[in-house]
OpenMM code with the backbone's topology and positions (N, CA, C; nanometers):
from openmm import Vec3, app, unit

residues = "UNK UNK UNK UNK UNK UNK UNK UNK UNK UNK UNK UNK UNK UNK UNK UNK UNK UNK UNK UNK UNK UNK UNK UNK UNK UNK UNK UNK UNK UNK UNK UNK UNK UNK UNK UNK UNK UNK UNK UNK UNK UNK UNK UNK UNK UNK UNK UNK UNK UNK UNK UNK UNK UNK UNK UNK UNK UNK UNK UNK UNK UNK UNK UNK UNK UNK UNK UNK UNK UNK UNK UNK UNK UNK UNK UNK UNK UNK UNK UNK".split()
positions = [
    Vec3(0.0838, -0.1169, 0.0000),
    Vec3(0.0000, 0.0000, 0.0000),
    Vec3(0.0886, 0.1236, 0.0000),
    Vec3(0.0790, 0.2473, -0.0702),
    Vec3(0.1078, 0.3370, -0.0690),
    Vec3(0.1141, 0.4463, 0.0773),
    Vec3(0.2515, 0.4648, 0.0604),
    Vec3(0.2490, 0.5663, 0.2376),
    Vec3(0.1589, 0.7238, 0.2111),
    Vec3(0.0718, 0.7079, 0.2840),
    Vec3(-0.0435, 0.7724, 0.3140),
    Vec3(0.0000, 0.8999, 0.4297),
    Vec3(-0.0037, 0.9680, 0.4038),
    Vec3(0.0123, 1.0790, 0.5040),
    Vec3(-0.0579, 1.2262, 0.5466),
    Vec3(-0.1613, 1.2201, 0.6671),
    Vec3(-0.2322, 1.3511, 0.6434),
    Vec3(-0.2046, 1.4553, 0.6624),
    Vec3(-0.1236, 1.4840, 0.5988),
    Vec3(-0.0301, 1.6300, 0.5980),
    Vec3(-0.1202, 1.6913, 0.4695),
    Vec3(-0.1193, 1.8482, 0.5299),
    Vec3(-0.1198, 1.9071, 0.4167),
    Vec3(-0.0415, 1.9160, 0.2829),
    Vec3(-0.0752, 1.8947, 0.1422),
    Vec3(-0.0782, 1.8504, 0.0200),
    Vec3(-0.0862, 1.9749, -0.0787),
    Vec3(0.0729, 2.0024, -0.1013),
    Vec3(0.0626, 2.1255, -0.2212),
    Vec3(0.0155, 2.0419, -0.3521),
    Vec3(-0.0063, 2.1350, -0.4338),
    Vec3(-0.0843, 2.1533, -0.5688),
    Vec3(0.0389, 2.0643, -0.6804),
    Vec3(-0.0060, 1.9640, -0.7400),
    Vec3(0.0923, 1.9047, -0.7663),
    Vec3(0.1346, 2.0019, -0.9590),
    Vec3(0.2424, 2.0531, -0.9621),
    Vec3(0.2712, 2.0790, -1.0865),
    Vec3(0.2208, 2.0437, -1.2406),
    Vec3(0.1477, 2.1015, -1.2690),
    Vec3(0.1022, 2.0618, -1.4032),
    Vec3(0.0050, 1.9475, -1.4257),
    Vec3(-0.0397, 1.9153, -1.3081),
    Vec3(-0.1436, 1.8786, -1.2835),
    Vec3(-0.3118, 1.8977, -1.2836),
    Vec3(-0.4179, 1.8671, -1.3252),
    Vec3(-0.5442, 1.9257, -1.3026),
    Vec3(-0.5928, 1.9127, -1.1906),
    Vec3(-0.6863, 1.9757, -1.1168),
    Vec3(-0.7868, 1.9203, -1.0304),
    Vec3(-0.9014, 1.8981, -1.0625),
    Vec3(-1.0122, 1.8287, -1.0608),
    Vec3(-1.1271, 1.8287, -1.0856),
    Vec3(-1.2633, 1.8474, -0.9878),
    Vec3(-1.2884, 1.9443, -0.9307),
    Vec3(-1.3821, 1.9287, -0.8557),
    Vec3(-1.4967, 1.8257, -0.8705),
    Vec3(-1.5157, 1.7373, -0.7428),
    Vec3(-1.6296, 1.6197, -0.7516),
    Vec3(-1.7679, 1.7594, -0.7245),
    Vec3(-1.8455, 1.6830, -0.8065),
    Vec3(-1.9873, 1.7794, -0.8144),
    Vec3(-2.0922, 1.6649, -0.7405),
    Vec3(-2.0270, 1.5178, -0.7653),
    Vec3(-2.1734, 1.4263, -0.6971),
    Vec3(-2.0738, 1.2937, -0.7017),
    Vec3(-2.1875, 1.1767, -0.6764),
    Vec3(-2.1170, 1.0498, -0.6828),
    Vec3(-2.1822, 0.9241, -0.6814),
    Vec3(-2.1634, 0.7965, -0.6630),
    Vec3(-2.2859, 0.7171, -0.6783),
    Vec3(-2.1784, 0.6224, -0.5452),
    Vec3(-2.2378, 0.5658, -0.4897),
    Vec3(-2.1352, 0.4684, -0.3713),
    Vec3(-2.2408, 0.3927, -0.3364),
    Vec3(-2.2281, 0.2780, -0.3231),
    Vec3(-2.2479, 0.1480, -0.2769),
    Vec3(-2.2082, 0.0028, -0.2523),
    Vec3(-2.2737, -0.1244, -0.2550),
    Vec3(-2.2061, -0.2385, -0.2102),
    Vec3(-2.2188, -0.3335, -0.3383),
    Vec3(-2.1304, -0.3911, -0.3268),
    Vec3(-2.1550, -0.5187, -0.3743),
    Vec3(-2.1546, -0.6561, -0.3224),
    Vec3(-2.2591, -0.6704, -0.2633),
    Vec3(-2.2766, -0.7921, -0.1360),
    Vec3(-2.1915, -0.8864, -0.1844),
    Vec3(-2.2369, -0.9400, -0.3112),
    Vec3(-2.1601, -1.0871, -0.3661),
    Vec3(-2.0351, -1.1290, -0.3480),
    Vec3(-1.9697, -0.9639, -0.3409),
    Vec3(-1.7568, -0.9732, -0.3712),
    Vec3(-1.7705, -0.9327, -0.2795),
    Vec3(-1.7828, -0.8306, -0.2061),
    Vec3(-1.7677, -0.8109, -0.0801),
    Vec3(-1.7253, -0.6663, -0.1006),
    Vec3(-1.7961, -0.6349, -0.2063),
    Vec3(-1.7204, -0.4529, -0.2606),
    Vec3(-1.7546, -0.3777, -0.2382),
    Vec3(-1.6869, -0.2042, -0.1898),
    Vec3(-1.7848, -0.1169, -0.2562),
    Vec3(-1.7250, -0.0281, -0.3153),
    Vec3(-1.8319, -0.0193, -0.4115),
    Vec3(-1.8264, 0.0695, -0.5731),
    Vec3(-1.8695, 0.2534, -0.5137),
    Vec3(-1.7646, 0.2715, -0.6307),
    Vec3(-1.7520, 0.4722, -0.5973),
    Vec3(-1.7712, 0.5020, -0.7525),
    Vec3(-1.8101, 0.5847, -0.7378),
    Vec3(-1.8293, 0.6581, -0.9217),
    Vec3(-1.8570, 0.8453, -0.9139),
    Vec3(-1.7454, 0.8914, -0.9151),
    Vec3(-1.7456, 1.0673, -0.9074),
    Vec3(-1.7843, 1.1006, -1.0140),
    Vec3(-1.8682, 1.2140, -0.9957),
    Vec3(-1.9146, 1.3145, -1.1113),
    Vec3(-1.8145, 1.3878, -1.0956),
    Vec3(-1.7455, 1.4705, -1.2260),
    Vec3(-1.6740, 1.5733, -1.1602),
    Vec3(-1.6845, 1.6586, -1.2749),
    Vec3(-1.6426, 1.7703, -1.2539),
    Vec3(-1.6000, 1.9140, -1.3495),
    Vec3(-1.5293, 1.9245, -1.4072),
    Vec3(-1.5226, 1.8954, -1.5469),
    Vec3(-1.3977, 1.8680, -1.6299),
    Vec3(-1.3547, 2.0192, -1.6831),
    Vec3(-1.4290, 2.1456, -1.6708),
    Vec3(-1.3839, 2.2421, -1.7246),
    Vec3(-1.4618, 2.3325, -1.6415),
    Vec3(-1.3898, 2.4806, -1.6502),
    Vec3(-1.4598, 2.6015, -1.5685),
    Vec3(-1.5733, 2.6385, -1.6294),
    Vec3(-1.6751, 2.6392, -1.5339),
    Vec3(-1.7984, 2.6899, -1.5857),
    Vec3(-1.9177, 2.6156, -1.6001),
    Vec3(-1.8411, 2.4649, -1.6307),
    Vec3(-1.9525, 2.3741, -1.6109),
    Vec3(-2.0461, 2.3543, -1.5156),
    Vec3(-2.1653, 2.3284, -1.5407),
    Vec3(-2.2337, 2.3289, -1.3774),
    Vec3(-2.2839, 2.1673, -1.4065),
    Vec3(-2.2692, 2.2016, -1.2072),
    Vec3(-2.2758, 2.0910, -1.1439),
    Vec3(-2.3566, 1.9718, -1.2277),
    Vec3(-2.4603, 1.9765, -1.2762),
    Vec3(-2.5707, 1.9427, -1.3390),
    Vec3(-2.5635, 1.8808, -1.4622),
    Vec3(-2.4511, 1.8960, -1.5084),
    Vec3(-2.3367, 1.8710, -1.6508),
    Vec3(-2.2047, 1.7939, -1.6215),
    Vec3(-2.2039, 1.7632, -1.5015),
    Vec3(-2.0790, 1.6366, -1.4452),
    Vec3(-2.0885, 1.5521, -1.5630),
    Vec3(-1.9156, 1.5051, -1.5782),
    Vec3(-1.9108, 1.3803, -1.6500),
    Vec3(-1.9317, 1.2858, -1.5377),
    Vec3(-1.9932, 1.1772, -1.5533),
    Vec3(-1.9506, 1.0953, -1.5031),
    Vec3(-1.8571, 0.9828, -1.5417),
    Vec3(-1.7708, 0.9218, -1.4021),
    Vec3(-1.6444, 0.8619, -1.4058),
    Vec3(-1.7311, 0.6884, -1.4392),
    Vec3(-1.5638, 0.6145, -1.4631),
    Vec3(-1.6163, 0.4919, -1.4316),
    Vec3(-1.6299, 0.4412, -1.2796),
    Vec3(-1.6536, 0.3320, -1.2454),
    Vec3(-1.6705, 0.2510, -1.1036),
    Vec3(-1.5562, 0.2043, -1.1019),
    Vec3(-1.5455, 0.2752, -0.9371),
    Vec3(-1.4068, 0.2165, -0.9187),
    Vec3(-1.4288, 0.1417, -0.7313),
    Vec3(-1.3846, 0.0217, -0.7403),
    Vec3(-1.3818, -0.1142, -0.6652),
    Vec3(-1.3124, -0.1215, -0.6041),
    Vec3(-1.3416, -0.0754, -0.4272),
    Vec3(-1.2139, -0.0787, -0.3033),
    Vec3(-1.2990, -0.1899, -0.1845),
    Vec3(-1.2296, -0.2627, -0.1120),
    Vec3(-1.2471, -0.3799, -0.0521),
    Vec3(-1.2572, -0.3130, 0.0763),
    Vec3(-1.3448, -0.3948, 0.1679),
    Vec3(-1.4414, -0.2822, 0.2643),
    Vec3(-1.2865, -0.2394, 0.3350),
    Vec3(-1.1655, -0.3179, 0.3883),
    Vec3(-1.0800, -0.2075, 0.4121),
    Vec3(-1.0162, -0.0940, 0.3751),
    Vec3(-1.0395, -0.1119, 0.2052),
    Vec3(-0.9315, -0.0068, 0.1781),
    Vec3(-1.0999, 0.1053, 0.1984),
    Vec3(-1.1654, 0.0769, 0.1970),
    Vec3(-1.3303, 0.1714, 0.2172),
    Vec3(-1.2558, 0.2324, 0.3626),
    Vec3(-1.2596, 0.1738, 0.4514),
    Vec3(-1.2113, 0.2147, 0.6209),
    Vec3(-1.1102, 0.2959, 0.5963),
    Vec3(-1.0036, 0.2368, 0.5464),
    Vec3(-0.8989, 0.3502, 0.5530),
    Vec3(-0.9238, 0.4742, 0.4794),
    Vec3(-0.9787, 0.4584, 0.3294),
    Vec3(-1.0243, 0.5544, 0.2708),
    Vec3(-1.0928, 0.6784, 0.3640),
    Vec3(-1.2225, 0.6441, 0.4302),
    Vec3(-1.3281, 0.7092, 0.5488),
    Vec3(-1.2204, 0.8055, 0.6735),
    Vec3(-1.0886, 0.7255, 0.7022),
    Vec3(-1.0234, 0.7729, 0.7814),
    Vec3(-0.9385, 0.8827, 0.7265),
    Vec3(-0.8694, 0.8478, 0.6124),
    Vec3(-0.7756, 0.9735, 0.5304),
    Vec3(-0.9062, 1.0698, 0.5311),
    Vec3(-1.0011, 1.0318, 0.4894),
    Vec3(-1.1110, 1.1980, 0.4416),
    Vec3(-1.1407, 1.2524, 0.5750),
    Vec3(-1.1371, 1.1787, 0.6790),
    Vec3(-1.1683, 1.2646, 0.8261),
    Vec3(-1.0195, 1.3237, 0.8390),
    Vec3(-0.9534, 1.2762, 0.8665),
    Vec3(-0.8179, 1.3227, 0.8845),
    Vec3(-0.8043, 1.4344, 0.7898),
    Vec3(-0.8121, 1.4557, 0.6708),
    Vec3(-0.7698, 1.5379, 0.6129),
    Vec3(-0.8955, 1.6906, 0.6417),
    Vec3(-0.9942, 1.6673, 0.6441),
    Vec3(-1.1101, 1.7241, 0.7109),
    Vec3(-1.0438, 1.8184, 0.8323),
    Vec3(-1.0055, 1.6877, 0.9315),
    Vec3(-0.9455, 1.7778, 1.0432),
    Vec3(-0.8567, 1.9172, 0.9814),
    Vec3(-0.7464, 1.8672, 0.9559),
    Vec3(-0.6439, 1.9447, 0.9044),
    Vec3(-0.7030, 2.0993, 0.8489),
    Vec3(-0.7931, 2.0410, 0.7781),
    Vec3(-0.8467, 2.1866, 0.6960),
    Vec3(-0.9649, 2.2762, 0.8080),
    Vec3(-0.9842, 2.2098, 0.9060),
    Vec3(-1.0790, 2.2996, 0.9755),
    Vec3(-0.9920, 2.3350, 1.1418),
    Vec3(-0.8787, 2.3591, 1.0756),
    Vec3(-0.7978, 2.3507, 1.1811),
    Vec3(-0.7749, 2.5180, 1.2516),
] * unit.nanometer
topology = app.Topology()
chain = topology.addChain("A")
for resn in residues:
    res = topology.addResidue(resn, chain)
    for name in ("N", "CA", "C"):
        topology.addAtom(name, app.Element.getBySymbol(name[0]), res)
């Protein structure tokens, strides 16, 4: 697994960001999955309402936990 760290995170060079506008999240009882799918803003100006949507992407209920924990953690940080 990749070293994870909730430190604040400069803007990576030449990079995009995409603001998430929405998302779709749920389970997949059978595998034991759950599925994420971001809408996001591929260009300025777009509204929310006009998200592309992404494909489904498939994290195993731990990497879900750890996932839940980096977004609080990083949460903290910013309301610091």
């Amino acid at each position: 697994m990749p070293d994870q760290k909730n430190e604040p995170q400069e803007e990576p060079e030449n990079e995009n960001i995409y603001p998430i506008a929405n998302w779709d999240v749920g389970p997949i009882e059978e595998h034991q999955l759950v599925v994420f799918r971001p809408h996001f803003i591929s260009s300025p100006g777009q509204p929310a309402e006009e998200a592309e949507i992404s494909r489904y992407y498939a994290m195993t209920i731990e990497q879900a936990k750890e996932l839940r924990l980096a977004l609080e953690s990083a949460i903290i940080v910013l309301q610091r």
